[in-house]
C-alpha positions in Angstrom: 0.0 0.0 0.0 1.1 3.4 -0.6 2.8 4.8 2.1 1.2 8.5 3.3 3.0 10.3 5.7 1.7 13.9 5.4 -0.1 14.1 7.9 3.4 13.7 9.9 4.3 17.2 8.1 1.2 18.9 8.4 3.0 21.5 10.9 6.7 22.6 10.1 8.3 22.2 13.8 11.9 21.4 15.5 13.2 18.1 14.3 9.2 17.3 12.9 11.1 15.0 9.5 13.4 13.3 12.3 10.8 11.2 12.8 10.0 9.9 9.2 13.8 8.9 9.2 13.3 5.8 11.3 10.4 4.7 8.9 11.2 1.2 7.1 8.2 0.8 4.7 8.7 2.7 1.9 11.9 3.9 2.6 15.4 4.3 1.1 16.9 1.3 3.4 14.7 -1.3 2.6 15.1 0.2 -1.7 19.2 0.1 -0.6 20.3 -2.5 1.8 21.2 -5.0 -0.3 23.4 -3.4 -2.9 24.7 -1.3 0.6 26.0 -4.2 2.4 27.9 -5.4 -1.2 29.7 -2.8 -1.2 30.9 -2.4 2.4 31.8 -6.5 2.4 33.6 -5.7 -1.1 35.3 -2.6 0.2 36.5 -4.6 3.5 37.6 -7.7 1.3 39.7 -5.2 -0.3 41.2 -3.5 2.5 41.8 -6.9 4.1 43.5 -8.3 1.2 45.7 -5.1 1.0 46.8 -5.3 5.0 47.5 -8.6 5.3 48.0 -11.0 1.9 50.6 -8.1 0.0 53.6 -7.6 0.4 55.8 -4.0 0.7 56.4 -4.1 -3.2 52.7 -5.2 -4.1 51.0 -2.7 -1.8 53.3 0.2 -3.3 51.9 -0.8 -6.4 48.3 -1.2 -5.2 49.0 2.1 -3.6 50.2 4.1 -7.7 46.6 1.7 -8.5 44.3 3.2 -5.9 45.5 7.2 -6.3 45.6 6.6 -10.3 41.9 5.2 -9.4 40.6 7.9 -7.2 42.3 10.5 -9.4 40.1 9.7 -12.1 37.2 8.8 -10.6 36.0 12.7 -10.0 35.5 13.0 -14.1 32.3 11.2 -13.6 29.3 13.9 -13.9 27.5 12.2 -11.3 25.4 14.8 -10.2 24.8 15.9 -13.9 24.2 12.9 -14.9 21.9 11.5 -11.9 20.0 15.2 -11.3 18.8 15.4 -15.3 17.5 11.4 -15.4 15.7 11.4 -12.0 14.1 14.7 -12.7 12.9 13.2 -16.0 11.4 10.0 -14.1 9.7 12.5 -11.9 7.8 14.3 -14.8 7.5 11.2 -16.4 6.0 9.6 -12.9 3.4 13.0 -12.3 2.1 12.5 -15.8 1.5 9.0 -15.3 -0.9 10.0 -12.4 -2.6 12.6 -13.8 -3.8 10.6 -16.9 -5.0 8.4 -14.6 -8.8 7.9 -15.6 -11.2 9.3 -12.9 -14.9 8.6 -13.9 -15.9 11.7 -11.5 -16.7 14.2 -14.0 -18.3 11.8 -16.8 -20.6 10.2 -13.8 -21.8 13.9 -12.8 -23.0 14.1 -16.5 -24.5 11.2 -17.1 -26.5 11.6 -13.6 -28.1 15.2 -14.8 -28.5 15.0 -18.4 -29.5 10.9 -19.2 -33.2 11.2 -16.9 -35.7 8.9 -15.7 -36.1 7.4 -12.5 -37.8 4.0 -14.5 -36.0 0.7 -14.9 -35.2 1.6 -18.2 -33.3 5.3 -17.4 -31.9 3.5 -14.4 -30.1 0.6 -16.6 -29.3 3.2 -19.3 -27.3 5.5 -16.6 -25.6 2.5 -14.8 -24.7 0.8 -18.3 -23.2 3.8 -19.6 -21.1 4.2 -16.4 -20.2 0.0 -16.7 -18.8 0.5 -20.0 -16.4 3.5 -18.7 -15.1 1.0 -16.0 -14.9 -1.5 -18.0 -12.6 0.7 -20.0 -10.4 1.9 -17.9 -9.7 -1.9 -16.3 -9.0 -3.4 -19.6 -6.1 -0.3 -20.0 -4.7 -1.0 -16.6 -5.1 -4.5 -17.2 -2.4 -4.6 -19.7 0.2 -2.1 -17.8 -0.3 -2.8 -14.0 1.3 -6.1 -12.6 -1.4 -6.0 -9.7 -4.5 -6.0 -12.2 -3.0 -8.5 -14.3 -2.6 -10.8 -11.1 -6.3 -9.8 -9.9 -7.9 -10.3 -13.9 -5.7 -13.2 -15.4 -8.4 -13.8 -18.2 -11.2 -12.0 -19.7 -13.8 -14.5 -17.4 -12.2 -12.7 -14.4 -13.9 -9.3 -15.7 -17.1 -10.9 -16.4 -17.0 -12.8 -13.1 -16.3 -9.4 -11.5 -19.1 -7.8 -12.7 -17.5 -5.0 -15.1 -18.9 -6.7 -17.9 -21.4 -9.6 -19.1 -21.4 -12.5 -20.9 -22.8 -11.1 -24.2 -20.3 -8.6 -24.2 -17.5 -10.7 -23.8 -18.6 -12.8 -26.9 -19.0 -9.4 -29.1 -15.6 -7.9 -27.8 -13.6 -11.4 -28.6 -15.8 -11.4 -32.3 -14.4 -7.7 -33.1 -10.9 -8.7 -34.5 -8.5 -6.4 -33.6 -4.0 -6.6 -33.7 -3.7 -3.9 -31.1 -5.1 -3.1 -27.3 -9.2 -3.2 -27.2 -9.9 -1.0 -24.4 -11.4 1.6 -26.5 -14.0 -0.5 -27.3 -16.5 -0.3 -24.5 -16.2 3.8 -24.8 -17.5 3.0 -28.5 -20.4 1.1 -27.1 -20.7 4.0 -24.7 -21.3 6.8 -27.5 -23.6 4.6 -29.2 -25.3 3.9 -26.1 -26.0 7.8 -25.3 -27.0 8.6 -29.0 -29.6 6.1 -28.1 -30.9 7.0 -25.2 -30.9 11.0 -27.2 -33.5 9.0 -29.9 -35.5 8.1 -26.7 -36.2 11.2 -25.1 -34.1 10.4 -22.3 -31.1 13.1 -23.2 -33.3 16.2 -23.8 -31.2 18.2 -26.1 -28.3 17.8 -28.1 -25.9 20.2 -26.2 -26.6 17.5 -22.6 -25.4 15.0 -25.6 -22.1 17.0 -26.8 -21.6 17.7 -23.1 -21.7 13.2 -22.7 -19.2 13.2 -25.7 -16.7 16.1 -24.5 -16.8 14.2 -21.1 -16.1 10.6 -22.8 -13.4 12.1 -24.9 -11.6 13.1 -22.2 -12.2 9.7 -20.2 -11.1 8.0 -23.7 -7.9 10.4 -24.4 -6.3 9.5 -20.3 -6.7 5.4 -20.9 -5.0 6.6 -24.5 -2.4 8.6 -22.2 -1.4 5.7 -19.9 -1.1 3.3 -22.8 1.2 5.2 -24.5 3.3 6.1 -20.9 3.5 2.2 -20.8 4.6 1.8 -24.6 7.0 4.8 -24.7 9.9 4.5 -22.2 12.4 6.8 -21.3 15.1 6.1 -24.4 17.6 2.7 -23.5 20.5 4.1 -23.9 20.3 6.6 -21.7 19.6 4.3 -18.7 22.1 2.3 -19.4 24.3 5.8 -19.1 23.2 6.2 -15.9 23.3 2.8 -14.6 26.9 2.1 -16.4 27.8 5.4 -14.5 27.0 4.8 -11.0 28.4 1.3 -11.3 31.3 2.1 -12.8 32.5 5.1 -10.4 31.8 2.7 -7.3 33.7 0.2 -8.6 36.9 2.3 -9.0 36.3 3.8 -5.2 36.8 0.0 -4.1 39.9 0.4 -4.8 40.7 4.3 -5.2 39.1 5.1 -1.6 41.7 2.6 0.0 43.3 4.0 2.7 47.4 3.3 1.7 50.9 4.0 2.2 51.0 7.8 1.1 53.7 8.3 -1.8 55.8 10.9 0.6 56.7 11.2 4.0 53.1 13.7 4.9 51.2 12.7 7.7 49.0 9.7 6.7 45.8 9.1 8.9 44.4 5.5 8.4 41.0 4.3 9.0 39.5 1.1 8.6 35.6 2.5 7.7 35.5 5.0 5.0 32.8 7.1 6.4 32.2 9.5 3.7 32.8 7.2 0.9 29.6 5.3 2.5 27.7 8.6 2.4 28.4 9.1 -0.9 27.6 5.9 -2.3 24.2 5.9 0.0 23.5 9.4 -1.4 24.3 8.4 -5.6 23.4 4.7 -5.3 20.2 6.1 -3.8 19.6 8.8 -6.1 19.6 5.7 -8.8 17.1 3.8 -6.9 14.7 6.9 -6.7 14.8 7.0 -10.4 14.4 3.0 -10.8 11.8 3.3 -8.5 9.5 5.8 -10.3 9.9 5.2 -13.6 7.3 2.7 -13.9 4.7 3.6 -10.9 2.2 0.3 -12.0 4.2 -2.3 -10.4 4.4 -4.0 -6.8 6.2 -1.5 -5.1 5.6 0.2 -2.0 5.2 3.4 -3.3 3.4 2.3 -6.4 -0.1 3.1 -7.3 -2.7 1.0 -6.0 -4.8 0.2 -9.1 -6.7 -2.8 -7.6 -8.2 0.0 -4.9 -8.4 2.8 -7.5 -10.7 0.4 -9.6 -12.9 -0.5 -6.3 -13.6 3.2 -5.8 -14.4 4.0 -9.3 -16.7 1.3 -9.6 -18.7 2.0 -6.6 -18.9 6.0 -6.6 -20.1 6.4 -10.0 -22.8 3.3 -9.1 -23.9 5.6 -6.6 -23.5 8.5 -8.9 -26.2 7.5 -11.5 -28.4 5.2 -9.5 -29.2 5.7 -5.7 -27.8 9.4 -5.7 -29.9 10.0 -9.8 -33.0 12.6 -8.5 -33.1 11.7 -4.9 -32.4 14.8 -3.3 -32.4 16.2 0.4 -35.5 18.6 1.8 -35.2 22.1 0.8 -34.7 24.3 4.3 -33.5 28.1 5.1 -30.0 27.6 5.5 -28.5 28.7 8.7 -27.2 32.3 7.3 -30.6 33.0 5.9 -30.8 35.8 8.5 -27.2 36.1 9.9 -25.1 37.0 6.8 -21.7 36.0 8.1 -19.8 32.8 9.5 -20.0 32.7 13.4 -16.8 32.2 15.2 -15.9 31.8 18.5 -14.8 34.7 20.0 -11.5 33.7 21.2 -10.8 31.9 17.3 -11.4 35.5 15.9 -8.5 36.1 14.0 -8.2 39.7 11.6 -9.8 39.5 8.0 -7.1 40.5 5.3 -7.6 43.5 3.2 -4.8 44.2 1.3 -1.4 45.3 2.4 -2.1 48.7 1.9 -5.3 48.7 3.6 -4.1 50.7 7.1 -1.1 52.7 5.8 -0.7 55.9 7.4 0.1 58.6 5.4 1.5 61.6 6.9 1.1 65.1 5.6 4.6 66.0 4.3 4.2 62.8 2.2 0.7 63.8 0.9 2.0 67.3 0.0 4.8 65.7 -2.0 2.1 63.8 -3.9 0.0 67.0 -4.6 2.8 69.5 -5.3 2.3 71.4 -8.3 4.9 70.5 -11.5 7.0 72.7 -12.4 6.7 71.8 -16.2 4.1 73.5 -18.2 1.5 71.6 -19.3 -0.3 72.0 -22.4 -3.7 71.2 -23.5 -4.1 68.9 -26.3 -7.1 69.1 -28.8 -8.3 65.3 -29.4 -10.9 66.6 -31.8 -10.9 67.3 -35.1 -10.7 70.6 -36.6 -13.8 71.6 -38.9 -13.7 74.3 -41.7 -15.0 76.7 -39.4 -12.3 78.5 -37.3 -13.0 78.3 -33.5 -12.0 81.2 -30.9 -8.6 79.9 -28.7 -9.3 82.4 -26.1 -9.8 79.7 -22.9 -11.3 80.1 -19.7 -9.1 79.8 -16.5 -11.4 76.9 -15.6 -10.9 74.9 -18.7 -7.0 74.7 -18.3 -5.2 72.6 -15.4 -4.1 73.9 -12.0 -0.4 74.9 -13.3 -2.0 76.6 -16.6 -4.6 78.5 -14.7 -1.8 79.6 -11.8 -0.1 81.2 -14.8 -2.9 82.4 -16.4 -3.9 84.5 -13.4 -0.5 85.9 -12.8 0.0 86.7 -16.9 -3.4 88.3 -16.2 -2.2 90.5 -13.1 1.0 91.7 -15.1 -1.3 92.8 -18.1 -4.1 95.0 -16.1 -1.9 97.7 -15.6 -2.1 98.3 -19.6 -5.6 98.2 -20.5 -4.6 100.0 -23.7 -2.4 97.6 -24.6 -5.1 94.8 -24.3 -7.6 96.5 -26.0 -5.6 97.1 -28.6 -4.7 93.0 -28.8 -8.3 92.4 -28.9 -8.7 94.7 -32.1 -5.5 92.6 -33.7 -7.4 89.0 -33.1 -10.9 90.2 -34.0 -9.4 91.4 -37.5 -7.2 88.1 -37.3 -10.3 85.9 -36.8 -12.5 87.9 -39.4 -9.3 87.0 -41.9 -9.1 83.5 -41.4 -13.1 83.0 -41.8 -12.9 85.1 -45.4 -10.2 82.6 -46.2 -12.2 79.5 -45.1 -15.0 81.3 -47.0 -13.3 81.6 -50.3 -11.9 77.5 -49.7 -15.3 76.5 -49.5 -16.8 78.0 -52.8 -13.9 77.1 -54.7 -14.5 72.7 -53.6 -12.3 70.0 -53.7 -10.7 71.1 -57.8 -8.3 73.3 -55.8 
């Protein structure tokens, strides 16, 4: 069974993973152990050899072997190597459990748009549902060890209940080279353009609603089939696997501790500590990857199919049949009156409102925001200009704050001289009686000039 632990982690706390690290079911000793203790009784085979069968000459040379070893060793990309395949298994692994084929949303259809609460609109509803199970175990039938062990033969399914007699004589008579499990979704479309000829799916959007819904049931079995057939390329497990091998082979003999070439200091140990970490860290890493690569098999952390199949079977029976039109009494709910969620007073905690929501703004900074520009601004005309000329002469309300300030101070500078501003008025008036002789004489003469 899978194994769940996040309940464990619910709350981040001192030492709160310590305890998952003394877990054995489903962890990385029990994946491990064995390869673990092959090393360490190959490693100590080794260093026994080395201490007490050579001699002064053959250890020197063992000695050149194991720094010549160790020296080269480091060129393997393990990290690269190991961090780009598991991260593929792991997309690989997520994608396999999302396609998984969930009957939820095709049984909410088929419960509210295939009606009648006869015998007839009860067998149509659970049928249709039947042949969607059935479906989805003939896909996992072929890719999941457990299902195959559970369904050995076609008479298993029938003697299960996912599928009669009859129909087990019609699916063997329907010759086919490849994987059948599309075929009960076929009988399933036919079966709901049927029960549209009957009245019982009122409309033909509830019908393209049943289709969209199958379609997407049909296209996750598709999914997992192909996740089954296409693998993550050969060759480059065997790059990985060669490479992790390989590299722990040479530190038998390159992580020896021997004679050191000169006279500097020289600290023997009998247990190569790190070493150990580092292969229980790679040799690990590889076992993750091995591990999730193919998430239909017997493992701890596999999917369980077998229950998966259980609860689709029996929630989407309940679905369409015993749930179809049987509905609770209709009441005032509890906030008919009261309009928001009663809490305890002590559980009251403050609603969020935005992180701006009780800033304090002092004065100086609101005066900063409001200071007047020292830039001019000038009014734009959006509109377009007709043949007619129009006066420019503005009102001090019309312009904005900075234009009117200056306005009113050109204004107080030019009262002084009321000669002088009579006698601009008398240059625009004969300016403006100019320009509309001009746009007089462009409009008799049209478009040929």
């Amino acid at each position: 069974m899978t194994v769940s632990y996040t309940l464990k982690v619910a709350n981040a706390k001192f030492g709160g993973f310590s305890k998952l690290l003394f877990r054995w079911k489903g962890s990385i000793y029990k994946l491990l152990y064995r390869e673990f203790l092959v090393f360490c009784l190959l490693y100590t085979f080794i260093s026994i050899l080395y201490r007490c069968v050579l001699n002064n000459n053959q250890q020197e040379i063992f000695g050149r072997l194991a720094r010549h070893c160790n020296k080269f060793a480091k060129l393997i990309p393990m990290s690269f190597v190991l961090g780009f395949y598991v991260t593929q298994a792991f997309q690989r692994w997520w994608g396999q459990y999302t396609s998984f084929p969930l009957p939820d949303n095709l049984m909410m259809v088929v419960s509210g748009n295939v009606h009648g609460t006869d015998e007839r609109g009860r067998l149509l509803r659970r049928t249709l549902m039947r042949y969607a199970n059935l479906s989805s175990v003939l896909i996992l039938r072929s890719i999941s060890t457990r299902v195959r062990k559970r369904f050995t033969t076609l008479e298993d399914i029938v003697e299960a209940g996912f599928m009669t007699t009859d129909e087990l004589r019609k699916l063997n008579h329907l010759y086919s080279d490849f994987n059948k499990y599309w075929m009960p979704l076929a009988w399933f479309a036919n079966l709901a353009s049927q029960a549209r000829k009957e009245g019982r799916v009122k409309d033909d959007i509830a019908l393209r609603l049943l289709m969209d819904e199958l379609n997407n049931y049909r296209s996750k079995c598709s999914m997992l089939f192909h996740y089954d057939w296409i693998s993550i390329p050969l060759v480059y497990t065997q790059v990985v696997t060669v490479a992790v091998y390989s590299f722990f082979t040479f530190c038998l003999i390159g992580r020896q501790f021997v004679k050191p070439a000169s006279s500097e200091e020289h600290l023997d140990l009998y247990i190569p500590i790190f070493t150990l970490l580092e292969f229980f860290f790679y040799a690990g890493w590889l076992k993750v990857g091995e591990l999730i690569i193919n998430p239909f098999g017997e493992d701890d952390d596999d999917f369980e199919t077998n229950q998966l199949i259980d609860r689709n079977i029996q929630v989407s029976m309940l679905a369409v049949d015993d749930m179809h039109q049987n509905l609770p009494p209709l009441e005032k709910d509890k906030y008919w009156v009261d309009k928001g969620p009663s809490y305890p007073s002590a559980s009251m905690k403050p609603v969020f409102m935005g992180s701006t929501h009780d800033m304090r703004i002092l004065e100086d900074d609101l005066e900063e925001c409001v200071s007047t520009p020292k830039t001019q601004m000038l009014a734009i005309n959006v509109w377009p200009t007709t043949h007619k000329a129009k006066k420019s002469k503005r009102s001090l309300q019309q312009l904005c704050i900075c234009c009117r300030a200056k306005g009113e101070d050109e204004c107080s500078r030019l009262e002084p001289s009321k000669s002088s501003v009579h006698s601009t008025q008398q240059n625009k008036t004969a300016q403006h009686s100019c320009q509309e002789k001009l746009l007089g004489s462009l409009e008799t003469t049209g478009p040929a000039n």
